[in-house]
KOLGU-222486 format. One line per field, with one value per atom (N, C-alpha, C): residue in one letter; x, y, z; residue number from 0. Coordinates in steps of 0.02 Angstrom, whole numbers, plus 32768, in hexadecimal, padded with zeros to 4 digits. Layout:
resn <- a,...
x <- X,...
y <- Y,...
z <- Z,...
resi <- NUM,...
END
This chain:
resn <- x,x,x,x,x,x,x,x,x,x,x,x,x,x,x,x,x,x,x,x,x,x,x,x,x,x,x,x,x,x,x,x,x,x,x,x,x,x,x,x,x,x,x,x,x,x,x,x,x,x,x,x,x,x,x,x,x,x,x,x,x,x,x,x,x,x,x,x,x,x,x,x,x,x,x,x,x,x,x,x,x,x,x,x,x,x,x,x,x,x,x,x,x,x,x,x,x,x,x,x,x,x,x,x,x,x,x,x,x,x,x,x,x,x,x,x,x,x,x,x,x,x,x,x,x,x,x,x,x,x,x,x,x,x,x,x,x,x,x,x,x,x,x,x,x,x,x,x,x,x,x,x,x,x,x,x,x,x,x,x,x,x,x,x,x,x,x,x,x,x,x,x,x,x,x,x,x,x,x,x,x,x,x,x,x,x
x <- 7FB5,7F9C,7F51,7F2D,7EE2,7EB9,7F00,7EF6,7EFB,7F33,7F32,7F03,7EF6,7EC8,7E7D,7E6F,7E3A,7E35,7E64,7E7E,7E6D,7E90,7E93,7E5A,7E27,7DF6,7DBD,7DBF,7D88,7D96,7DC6,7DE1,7DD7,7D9D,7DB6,7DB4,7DB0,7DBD,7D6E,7D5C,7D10,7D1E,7CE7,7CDC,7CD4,7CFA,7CF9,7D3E,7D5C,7D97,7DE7,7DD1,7E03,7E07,7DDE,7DD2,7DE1,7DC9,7DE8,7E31,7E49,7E98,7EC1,7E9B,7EB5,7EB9,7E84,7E87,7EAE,7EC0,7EF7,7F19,7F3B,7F8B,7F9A,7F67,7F61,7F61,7F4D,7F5C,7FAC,7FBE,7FF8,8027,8022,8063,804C,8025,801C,804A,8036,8054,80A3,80C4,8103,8114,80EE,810E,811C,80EB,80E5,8142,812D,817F,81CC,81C7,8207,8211,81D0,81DD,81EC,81E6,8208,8259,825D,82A5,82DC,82BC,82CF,8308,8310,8344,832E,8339,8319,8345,8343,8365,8366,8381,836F,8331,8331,82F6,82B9,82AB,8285,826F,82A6,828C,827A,8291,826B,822D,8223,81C6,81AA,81C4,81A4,817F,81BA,81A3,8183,8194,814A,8106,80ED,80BA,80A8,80D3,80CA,80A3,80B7,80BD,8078,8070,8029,7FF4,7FFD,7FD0,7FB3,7FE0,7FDA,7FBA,7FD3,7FA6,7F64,7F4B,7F13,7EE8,7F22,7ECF,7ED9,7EEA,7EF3,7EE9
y <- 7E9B,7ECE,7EC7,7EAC,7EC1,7E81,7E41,7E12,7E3F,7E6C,7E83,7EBF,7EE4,7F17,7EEF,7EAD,7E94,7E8A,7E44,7E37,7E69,7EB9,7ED6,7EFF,7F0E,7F39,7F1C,7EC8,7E9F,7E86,7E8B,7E6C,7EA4,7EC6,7EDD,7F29,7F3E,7F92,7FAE,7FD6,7FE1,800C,8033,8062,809F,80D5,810C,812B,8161,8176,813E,8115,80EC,80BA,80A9,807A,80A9,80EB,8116,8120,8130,8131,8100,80C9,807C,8065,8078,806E,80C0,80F3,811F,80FF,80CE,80D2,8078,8068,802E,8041,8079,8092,80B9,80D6,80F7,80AE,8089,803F,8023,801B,8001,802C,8072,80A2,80A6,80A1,808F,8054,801B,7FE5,7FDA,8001,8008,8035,806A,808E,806B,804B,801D,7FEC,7FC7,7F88,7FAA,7FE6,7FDE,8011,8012,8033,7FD9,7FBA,7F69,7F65,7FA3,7FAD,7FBC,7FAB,7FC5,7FD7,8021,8049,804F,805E,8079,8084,80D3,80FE,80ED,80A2,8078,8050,8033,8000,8044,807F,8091,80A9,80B6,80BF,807B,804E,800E,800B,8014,800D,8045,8087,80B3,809C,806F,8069,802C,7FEB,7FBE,7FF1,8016,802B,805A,808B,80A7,8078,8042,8004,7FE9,7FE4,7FAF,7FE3,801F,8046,8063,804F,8065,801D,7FEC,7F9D,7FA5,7FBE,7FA6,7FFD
z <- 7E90,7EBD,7ECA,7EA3,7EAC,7EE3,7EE8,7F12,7F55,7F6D,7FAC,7FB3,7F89,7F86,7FAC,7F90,7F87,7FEB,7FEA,8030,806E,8054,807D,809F,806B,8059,807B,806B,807B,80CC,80FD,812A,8164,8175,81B7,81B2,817C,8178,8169,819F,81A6,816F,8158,812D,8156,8116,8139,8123,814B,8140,814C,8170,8165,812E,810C,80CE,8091,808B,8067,8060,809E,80A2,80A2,80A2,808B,8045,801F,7FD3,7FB7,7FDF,7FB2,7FCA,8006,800B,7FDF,7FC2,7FA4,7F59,7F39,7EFE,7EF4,7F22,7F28,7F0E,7F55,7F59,7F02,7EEB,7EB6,7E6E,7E80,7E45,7E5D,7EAB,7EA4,7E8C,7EA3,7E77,7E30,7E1D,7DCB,7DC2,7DE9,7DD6,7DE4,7E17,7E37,7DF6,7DDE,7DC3,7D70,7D69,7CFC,7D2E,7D59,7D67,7D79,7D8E,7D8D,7DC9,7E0C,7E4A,7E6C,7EAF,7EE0,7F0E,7F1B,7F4B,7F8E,7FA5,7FF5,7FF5,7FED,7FE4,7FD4,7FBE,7F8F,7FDB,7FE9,8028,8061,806D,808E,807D,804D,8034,8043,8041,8037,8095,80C5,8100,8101,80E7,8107,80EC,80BB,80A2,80D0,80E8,8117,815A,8168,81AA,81B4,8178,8179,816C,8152,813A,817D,8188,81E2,8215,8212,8237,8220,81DB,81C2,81DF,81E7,81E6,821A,8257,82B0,82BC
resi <- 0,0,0,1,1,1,2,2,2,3,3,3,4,4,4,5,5,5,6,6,6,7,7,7,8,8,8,9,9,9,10,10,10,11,11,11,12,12,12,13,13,13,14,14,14,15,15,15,16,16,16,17,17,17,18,18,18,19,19,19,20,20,20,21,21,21,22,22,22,23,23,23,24,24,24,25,25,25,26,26,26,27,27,27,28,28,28,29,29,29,30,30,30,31,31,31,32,32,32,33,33,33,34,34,34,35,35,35,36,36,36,37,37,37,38,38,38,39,39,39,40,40,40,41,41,41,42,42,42,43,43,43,44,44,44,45,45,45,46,46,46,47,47,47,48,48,48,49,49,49,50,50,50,51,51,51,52,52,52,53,53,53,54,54,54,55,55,55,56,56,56,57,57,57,58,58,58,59,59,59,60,60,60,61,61,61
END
């Protein structure tokens, strides 16, 4: 994680309220991954968090 945190943070995202709301939704995806990965399945409900975090991501860098 701290490779895409790094990637993402450093690539394009001015400072300000969007770089803020980029490193919470980059701490969030990190603390779900932490939860998905000691449960060792991945659900529906799982892949759809996964695309809402794709989807607010992409609209936080554009």
């Amino acid at each position: 994680m701290p490779f895409l945190r790094g990637r993402l943070l450093d690539n394009g995202v001015s400072k300000g309220q969007r770089r803020e709301y980029l490193q919470y939704l980059l701490d969030e995806l990190e603390t779900f991954y932490e939860r998905v990965s000691w449960r060792g399945e991945l659900d529906e409900r799982h892949w759809k968090a996964l695309r809402s975090f794709h989807r607010d991501i992409l609209l936080c860098l554009y």
